[in-house]
Backbone bond lengths (Angstrom), bond angles and torsions (degrees), N, CA, C in turn:
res aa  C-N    CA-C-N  psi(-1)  N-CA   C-N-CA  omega(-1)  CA-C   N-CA-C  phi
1 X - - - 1.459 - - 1.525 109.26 -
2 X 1.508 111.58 131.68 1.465 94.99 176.03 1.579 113.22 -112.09
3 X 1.437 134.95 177.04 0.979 121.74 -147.49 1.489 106.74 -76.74
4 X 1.459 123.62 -48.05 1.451 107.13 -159.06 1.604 91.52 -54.34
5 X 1.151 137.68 -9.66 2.068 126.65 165.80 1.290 117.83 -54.02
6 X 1.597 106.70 -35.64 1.661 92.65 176.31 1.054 130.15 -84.49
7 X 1.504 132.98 164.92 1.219 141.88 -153.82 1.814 90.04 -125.40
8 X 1.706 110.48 96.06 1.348 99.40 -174.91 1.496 116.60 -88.69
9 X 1.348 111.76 17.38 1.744 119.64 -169.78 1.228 100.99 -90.16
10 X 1.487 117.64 -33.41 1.609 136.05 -157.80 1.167 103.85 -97.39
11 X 1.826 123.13 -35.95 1.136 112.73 170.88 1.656 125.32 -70.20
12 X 1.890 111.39 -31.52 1.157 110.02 174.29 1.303 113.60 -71.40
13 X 1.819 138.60 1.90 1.116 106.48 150.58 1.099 142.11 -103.68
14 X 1.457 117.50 -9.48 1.471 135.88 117.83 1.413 104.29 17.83
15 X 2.002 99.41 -96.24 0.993 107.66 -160.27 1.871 121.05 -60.11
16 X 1.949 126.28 -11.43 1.128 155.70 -164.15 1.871 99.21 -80.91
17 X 1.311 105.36 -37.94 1.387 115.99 -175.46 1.286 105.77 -97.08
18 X 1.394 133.16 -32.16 1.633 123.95 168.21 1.056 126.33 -70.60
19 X 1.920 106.50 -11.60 1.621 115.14 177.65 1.354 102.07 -75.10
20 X 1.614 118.19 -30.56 1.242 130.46 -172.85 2.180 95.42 75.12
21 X 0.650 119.30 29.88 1.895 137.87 157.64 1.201 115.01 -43.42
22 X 1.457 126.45 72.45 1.503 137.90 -166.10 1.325 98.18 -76.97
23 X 1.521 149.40 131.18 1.113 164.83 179.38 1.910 99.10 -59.19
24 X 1.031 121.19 126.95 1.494 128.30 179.75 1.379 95.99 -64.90
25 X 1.427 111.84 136.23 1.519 99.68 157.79 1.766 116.70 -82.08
26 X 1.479 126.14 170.70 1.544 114.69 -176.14 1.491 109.61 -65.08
27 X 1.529 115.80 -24.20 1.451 113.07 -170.34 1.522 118.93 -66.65
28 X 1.919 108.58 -33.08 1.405 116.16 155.42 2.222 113.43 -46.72
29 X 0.676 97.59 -56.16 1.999 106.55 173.22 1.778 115.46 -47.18
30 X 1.364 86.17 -43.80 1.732 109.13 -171.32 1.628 104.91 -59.05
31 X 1.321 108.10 -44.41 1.851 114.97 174.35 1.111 111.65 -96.99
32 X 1.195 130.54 3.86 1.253 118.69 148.64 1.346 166.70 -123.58
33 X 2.133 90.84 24.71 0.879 150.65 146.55 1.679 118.28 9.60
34 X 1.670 99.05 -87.77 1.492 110.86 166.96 1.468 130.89 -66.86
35 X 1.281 101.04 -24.14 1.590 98.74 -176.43 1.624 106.31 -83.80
36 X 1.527 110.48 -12.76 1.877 115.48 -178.22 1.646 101.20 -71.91
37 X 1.675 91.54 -41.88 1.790 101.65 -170.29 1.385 105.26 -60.81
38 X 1.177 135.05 -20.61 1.608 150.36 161.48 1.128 137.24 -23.81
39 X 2.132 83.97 -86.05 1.151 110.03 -151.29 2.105 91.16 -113.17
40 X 1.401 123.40 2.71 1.349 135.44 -160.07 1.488 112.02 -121.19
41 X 1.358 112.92 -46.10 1.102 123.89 -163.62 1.477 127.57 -105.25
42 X 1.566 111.22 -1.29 1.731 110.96 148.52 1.385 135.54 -4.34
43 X 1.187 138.66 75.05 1.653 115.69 178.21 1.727 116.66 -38.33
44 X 1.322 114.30 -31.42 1.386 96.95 -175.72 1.752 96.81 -105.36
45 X 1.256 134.44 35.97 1.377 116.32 154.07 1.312 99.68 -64.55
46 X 1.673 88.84 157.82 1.713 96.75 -169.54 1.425 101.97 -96.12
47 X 1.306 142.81 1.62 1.218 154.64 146.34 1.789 117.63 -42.41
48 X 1.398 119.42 -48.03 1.145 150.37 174.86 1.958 107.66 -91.72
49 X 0.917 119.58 -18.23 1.553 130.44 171.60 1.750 92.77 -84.50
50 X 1.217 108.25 -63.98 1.538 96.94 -163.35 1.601 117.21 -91.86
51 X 1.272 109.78 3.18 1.704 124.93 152.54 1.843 102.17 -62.48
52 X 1.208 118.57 -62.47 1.370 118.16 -149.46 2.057 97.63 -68.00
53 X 1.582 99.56 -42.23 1.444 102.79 -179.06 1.437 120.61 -70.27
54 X 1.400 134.06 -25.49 1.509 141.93 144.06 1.546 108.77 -28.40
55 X 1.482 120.21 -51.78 1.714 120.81 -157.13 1.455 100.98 -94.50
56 X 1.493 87.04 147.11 1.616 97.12 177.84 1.938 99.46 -109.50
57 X 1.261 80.53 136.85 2.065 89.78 177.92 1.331 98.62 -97.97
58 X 1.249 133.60 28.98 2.059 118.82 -173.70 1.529 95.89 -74.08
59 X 0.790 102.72 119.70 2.117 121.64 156.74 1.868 79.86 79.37
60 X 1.067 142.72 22.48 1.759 119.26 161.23 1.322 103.90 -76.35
61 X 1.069 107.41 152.04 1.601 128.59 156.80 1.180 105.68 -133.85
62 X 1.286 132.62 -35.56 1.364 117.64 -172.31 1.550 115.94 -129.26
63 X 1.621 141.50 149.20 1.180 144.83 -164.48 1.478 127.38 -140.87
64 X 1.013 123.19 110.48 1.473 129.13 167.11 1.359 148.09 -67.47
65 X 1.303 122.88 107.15 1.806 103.67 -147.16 2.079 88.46 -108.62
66 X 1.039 106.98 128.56 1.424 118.28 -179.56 1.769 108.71 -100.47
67 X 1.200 132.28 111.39 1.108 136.76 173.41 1.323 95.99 77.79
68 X 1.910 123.30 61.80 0.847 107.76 -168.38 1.835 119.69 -87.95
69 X 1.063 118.74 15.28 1.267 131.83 -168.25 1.786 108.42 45.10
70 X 1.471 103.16 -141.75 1.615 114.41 142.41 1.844 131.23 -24.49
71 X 0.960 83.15 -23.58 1.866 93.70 -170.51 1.370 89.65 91.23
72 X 1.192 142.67 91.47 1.297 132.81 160.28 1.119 108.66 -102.55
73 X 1.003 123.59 -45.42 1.590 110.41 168.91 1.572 118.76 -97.92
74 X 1.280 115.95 -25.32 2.141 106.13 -169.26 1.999 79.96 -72.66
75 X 1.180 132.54 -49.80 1.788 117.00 -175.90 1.483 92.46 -57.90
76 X 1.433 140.28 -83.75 1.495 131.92 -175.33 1.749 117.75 -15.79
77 X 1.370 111.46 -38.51 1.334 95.64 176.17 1.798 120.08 -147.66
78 X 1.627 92.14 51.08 1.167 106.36 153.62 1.501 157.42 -19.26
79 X 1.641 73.07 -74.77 1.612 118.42 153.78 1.493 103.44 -40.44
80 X 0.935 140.39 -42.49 1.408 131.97 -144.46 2.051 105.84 -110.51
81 X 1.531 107.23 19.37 1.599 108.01 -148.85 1.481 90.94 -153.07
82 X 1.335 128.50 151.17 1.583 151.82 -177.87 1.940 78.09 -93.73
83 X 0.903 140.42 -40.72 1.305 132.54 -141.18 1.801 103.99 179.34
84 X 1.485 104.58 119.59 1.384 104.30 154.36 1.479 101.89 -127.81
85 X 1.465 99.81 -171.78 1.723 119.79 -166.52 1.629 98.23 -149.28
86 X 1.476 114.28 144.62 1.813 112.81 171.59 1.595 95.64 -119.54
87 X 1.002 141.28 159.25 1.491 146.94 166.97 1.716 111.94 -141.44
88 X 1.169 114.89 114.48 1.161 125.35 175.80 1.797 117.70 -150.50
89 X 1.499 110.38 139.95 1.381 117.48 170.19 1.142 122.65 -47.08
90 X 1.279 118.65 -7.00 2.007 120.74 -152.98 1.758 91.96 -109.08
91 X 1.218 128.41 104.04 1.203 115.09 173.62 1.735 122.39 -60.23
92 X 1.579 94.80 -28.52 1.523 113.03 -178.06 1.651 94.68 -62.31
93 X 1.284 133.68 -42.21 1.122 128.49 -157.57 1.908 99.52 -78.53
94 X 1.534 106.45 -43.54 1.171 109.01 -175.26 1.646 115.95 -52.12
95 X 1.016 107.04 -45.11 1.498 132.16 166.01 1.365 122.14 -14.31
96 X 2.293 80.22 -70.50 1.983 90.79 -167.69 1.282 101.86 -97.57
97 X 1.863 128.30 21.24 1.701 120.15 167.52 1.383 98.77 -98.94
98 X 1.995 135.20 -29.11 1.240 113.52 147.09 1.415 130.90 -59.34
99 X 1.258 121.83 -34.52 1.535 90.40 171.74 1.327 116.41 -89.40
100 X 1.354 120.11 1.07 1.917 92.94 173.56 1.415 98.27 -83.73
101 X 1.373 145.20 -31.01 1.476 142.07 132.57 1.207 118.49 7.82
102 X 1.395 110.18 -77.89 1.738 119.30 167.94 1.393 117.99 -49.54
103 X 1.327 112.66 -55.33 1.273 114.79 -178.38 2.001 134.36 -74.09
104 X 1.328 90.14 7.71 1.286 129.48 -167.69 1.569 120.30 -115.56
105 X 1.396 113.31 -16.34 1.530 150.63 170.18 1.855 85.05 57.88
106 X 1.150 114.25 63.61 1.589 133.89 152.76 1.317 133.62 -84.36
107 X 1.465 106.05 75.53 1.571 92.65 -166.55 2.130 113.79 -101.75
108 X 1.424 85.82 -0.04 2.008 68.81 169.69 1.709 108.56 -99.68
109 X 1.464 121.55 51.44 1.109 111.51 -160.00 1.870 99.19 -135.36
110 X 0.989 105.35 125.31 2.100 105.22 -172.56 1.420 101.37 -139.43
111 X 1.232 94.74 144.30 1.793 107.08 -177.05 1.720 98.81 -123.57
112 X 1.427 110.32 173.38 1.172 122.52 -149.09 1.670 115.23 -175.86
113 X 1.553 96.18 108.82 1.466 92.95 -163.42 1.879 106.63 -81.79
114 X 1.351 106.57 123.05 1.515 110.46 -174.18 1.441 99.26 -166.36
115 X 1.516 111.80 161.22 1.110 120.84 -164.59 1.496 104.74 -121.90
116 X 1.536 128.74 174.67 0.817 141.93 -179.87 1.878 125.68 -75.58
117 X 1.910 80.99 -24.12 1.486 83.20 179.02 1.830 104.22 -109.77
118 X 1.643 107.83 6.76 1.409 100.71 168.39 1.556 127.31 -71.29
119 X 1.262 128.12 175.67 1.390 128.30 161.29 1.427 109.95 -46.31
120 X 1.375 119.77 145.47 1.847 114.01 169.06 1.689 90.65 -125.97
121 X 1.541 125.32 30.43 0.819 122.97 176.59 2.018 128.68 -54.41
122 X 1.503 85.45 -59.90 1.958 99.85 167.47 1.249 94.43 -61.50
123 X 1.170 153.65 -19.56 1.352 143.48 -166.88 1.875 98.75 -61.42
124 X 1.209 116.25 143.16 1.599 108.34 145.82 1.774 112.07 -95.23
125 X 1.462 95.38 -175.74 1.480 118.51 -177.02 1.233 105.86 -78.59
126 X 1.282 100.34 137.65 1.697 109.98 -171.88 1.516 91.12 -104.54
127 X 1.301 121.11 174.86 1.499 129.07 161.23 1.565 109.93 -109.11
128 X 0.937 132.28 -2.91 1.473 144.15 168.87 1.519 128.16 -144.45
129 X 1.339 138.91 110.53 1.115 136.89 -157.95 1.697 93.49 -123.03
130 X 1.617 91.62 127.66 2.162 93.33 173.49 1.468 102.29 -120.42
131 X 1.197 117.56 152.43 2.043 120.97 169.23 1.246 98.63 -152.35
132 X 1.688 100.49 93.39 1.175 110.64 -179.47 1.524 132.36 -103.56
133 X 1.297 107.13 104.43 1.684 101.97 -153.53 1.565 140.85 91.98
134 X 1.536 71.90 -6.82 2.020 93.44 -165.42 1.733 113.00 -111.02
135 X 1.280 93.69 26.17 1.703 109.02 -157.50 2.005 101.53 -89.11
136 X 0.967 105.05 -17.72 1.986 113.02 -154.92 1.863 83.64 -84.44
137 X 1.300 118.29 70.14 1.430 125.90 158.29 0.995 105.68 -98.70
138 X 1.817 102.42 173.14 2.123 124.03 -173.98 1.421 94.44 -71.64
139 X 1.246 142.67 -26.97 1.390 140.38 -149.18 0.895 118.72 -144.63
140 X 1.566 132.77 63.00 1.681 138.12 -160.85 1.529 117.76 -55.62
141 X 1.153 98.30 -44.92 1.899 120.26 170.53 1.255 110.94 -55.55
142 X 1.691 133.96 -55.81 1.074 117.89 -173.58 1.609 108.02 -92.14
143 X 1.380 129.55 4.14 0.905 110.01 137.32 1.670 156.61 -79.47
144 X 1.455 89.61 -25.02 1.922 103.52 153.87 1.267 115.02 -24.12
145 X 1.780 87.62 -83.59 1.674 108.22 174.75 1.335 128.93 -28.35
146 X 1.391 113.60 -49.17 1.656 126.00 163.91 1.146 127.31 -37.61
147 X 1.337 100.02 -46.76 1.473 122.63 -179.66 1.475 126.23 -82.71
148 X 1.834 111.98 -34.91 1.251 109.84 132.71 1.270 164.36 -20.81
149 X 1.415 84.05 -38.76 1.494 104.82 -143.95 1.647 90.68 -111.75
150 X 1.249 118.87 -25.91 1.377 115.83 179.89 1.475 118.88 -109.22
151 X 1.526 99.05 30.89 1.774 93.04 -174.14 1.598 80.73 -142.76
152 X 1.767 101.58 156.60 1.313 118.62 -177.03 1.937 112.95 -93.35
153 X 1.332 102.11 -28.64 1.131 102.80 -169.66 1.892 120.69 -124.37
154 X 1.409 103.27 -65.01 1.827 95.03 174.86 2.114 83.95 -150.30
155 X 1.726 77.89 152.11 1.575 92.12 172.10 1.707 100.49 -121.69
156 X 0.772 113.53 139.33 1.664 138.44 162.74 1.848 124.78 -94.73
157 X 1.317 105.67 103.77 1.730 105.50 -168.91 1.303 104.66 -115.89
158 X 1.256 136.30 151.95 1.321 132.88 149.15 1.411 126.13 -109.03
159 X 1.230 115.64 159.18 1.799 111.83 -166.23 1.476 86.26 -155.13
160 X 1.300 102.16 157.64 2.010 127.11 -171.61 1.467 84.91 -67.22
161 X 1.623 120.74 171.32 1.042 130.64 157.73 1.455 107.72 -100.28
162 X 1.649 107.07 -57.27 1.259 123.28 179.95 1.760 115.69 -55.51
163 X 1.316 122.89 134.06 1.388 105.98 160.65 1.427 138.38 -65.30
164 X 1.482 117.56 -9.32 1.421 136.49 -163.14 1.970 95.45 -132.69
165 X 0.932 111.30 124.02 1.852 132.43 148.15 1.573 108.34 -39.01
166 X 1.335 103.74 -20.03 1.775 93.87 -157.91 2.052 101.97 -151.87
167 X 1.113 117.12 167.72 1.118 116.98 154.30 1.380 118.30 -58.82
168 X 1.674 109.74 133.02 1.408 109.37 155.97 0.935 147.24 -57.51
169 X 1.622 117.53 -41.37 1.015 147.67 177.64 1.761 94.61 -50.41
170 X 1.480 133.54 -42.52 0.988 141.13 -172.92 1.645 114.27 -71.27
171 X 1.162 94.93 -56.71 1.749 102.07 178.94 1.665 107.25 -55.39
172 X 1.920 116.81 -45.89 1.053 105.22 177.74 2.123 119.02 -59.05
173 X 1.151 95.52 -48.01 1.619 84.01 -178.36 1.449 130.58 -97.47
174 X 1.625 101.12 53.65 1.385 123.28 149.04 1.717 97.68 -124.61
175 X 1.173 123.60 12.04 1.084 117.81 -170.60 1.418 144.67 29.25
176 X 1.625 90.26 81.17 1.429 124.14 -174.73 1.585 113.78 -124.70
177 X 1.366 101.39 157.76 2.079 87.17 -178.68 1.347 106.12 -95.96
178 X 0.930 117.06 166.29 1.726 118.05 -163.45 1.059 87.99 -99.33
179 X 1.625 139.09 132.72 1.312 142.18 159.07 1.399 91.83 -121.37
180 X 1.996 90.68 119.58 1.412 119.70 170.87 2.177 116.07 -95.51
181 X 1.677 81.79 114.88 1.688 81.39 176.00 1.490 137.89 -79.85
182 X 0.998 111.77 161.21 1.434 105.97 155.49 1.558 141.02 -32.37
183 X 0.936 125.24 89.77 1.472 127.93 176.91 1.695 126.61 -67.50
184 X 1.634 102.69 169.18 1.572 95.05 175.52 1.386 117.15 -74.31
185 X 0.876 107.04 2.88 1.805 111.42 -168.86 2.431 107.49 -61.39
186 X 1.763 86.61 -38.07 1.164 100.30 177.51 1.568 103.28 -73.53
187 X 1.025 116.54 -36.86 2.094 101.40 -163.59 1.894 93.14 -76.26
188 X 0.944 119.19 -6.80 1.803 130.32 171.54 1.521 97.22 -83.47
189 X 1.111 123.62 -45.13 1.841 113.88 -166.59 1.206 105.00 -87.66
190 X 1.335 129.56 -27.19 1.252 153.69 -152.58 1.918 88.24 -79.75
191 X 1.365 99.43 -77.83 1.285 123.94 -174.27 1.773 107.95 -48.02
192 X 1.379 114.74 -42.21 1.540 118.06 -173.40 1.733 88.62 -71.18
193 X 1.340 114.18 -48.99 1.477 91.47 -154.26 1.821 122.07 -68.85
194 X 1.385 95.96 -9.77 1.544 110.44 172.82 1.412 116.82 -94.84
195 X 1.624 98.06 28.78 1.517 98.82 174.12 1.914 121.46 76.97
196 X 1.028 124.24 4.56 1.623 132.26 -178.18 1.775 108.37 -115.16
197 X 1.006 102.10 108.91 1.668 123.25 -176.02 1.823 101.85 -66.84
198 X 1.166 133.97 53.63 1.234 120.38 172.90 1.719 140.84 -41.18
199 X 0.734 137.62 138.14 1.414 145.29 163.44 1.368 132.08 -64.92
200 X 0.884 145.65 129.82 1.878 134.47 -166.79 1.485 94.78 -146.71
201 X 1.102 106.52 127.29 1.642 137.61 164.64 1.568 110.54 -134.27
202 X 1.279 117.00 145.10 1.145 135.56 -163.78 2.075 111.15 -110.54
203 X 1.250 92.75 128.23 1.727 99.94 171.11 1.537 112.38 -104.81
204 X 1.118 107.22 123.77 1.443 106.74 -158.58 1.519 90.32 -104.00
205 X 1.236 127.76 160.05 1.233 153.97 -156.38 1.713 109.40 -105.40
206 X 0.922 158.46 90.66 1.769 168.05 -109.78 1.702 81.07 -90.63
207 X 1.330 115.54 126.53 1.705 114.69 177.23 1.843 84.92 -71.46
208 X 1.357 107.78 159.91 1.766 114.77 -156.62 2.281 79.70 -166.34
209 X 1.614 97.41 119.94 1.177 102.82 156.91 1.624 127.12 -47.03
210 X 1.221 104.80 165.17 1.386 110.93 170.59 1.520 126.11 -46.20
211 X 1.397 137.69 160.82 1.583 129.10 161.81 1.336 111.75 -61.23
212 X 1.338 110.43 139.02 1.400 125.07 -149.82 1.685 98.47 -116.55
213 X 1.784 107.93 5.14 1.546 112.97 167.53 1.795 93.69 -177.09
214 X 1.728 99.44 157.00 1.206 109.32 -174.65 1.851 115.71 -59.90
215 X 1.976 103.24 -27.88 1.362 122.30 -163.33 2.342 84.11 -57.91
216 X 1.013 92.49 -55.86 1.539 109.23 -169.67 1.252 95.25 -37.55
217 X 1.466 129.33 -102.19 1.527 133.93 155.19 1.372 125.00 16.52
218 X 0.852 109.27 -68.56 1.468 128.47 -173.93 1.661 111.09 -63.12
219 X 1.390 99.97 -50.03 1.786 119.31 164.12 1.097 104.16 -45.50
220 X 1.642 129.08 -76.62 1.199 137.05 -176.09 1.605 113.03 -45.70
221 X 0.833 128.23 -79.62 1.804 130.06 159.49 1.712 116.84 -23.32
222 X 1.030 128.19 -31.74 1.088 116.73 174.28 1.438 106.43 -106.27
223 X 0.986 140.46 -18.19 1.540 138.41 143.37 1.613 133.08 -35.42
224 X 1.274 88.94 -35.65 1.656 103.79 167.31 1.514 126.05 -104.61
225 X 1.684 101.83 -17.88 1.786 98.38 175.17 1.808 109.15 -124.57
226 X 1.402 102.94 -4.52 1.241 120.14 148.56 1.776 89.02 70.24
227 X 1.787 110.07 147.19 1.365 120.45 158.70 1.850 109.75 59.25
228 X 1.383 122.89 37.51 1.266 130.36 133.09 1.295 115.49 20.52
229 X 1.050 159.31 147.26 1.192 146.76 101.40 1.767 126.98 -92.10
230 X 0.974 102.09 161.57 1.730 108.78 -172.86 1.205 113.10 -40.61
231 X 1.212 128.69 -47.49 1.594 150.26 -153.07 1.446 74.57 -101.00
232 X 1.191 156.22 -52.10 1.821 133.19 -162.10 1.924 101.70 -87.89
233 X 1.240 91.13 -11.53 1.930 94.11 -177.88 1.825 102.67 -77.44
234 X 1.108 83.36 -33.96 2.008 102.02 -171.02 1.576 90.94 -60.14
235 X 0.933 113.70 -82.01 1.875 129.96 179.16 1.549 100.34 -23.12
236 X 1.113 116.34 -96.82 1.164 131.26 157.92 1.329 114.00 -8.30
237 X 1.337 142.91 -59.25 1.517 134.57 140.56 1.170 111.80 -2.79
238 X 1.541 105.09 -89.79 1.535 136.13 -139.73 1.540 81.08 -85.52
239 X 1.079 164.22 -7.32 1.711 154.73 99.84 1.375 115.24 -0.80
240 X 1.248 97.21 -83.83 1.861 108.49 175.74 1.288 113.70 -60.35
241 X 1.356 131.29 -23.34 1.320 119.60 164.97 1.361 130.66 -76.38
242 X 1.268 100.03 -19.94 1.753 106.44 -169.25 1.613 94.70 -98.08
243 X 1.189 117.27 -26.09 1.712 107.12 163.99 1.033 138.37 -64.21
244 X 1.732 100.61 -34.01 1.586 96.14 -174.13 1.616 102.34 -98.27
245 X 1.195 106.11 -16.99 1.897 110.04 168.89 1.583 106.99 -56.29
246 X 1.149 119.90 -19.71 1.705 127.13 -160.38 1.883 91.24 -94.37
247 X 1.446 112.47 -36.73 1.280 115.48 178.26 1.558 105.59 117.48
248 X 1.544 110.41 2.28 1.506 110.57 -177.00 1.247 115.30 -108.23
249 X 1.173 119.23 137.89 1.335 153.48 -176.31 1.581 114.71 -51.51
250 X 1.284 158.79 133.20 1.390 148.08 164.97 1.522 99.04 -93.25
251 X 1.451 116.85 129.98 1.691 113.75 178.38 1.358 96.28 -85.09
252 X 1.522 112.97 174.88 1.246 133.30 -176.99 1.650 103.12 -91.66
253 X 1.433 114.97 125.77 1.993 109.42 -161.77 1.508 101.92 -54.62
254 X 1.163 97.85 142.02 1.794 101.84 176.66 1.181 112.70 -65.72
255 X 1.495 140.08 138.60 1.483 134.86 -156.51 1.914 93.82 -152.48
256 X 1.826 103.46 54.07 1.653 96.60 178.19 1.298 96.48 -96.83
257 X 1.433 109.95 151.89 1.355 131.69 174.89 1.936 109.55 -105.54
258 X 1.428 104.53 147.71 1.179 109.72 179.38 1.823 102.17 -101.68
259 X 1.104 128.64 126.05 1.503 130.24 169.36 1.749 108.22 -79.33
260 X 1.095 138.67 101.47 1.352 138.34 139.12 1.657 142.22 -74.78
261 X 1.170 106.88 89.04 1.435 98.73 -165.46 1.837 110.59 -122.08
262 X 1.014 107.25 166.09 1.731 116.41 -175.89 1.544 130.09 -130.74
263 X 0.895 120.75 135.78 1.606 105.92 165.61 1.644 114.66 -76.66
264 X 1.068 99.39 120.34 1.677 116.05 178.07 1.535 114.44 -28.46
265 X 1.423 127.74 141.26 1.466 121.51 -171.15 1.397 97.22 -128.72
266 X 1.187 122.78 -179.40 1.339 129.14 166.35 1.171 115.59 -89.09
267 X 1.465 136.77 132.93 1.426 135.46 179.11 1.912 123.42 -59.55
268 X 1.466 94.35 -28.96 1.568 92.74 145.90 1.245 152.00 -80.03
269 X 1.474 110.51 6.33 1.487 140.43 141.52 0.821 127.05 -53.10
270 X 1.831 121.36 -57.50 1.583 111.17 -175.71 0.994 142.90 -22.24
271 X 1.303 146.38 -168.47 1.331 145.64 108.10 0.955 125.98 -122.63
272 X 1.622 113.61 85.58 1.340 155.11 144.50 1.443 126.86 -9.42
């Protein structure tokens, strides 16, 4: 089979259901709210530094933040817009991107609780559309399109590079199965085969010494595979002990993002 044969929309959900990738409910978002506004929403994370320098603002005035969490980025680049908007399922999230808004003396800035798989019908046309981080949906294709379809000029997305949050090697010896995700490679095949020539630039992740204690480690690992148990904390020990007894270091999981973005087409362009 050669490639223009495959159908890479069908395979990424394929591949969405073999991860077995249960959709968060908003109440998961809702608690975790403040600690995103934290640990996410820095103006000078360099994650958010090299988001803003990727995008071009020529002729924007106005911007759309899709899965906007915290506002980490539509507050990050405010400044740069007559008007932005954040839209996210998490009301908790909607919440704490108006008040860091408020507290930020942000006033062309409105959030809006909506989802990815709602209507964006009442929505108007943005001139810039971003989905940053918020891309790992059931339906990659019809979300493109969405995003297409509601912006006048270029959208900017980010997607994992890595399939895993974490080392494998790690997940296997607490004995867990490694569920490998979806990558950006698909919102690129996805995007070519509907006719849109995308762009890919890479956000690289700040190289960050080793964990400097097991408490650290342990944080990190259950942050990404979430809900620990005693018997995987134990493992996980006797991991970190036999590494750093060996004299080796545990890195911090690589967390680079791929940027995919496009100049807006006409929907009678595609190929649909």
């Amino acid at each position: 089979m050669l490639i223009h044969q495959l159908n890479f929309a069908h395979m990424y959900q394929q591949h969405m259901q073999q991860a077995q990738r249960s959709r968060k409910e908003p109440e998961h978002w809702d608690k975790k709210a403040q600690q995103m506004a934290q640990n996410c929403a820095n103006p000078n994370d360099p994650y958010l530094l090299r988001f803003r320098e990727l995008m071009d603002f020529t002729g924007a005035q106005t911007l759309l933040d899709v899965g906007c969490g915290p506002g980490s980025v539509s507050l990050c680049l405010a400044n740069q817009f007559q008007s932005v908007m954040g839209i996210d399922y998490s009301g908790g999230m909607i919440e704490m991107a108006q008040q860091r808004a408020n507290k930020m003396d942000i006033h062309n800035a409105s959030f809006k609780k909506l989802a990815w798989e709602d209507s964006w019908e009442a929505l108007p046309k943005f001139d810039i559309a971003v989905a940053s981080r918020s891309t790992l949906v059931d339906d990659l294709k019809t979300a493109l399109l969405k995003l297409n379809r509601q912006t006048n000029l270029r959208v900017y997305t980010t997607h994992t590079v890595n399939p895993t949050f974490i080392d494998e090697n790690i997940i296997r010896e607490i004995g867990r199965e490694v569920i490998r995700l979806p990558t950006y490679i698909y919102a690129v095949n996805i995007l070519h085969q509907l006719g849109i020539h995308a762009r890919v630039d890479f956000i690289k992740n700040p190289t960050k010494s080793g964990f400097d204690s097991f408490a650290a480690f342990a944080d990190s690992v259950n942050w990404s595979l979430k809900n620990l148990t005693a018997e995987e904390t134990e493992k996980l020990r006797h991991y970190y002990d036999a590494q750093t007894a060996s004299g080796k270091q545990i890195p911090y999981p690589s967390r680079d993002w791929a940027m995919v973005s496009w100049d807006v087409i006409n929907e009678s362009e595609l190929t649909l």
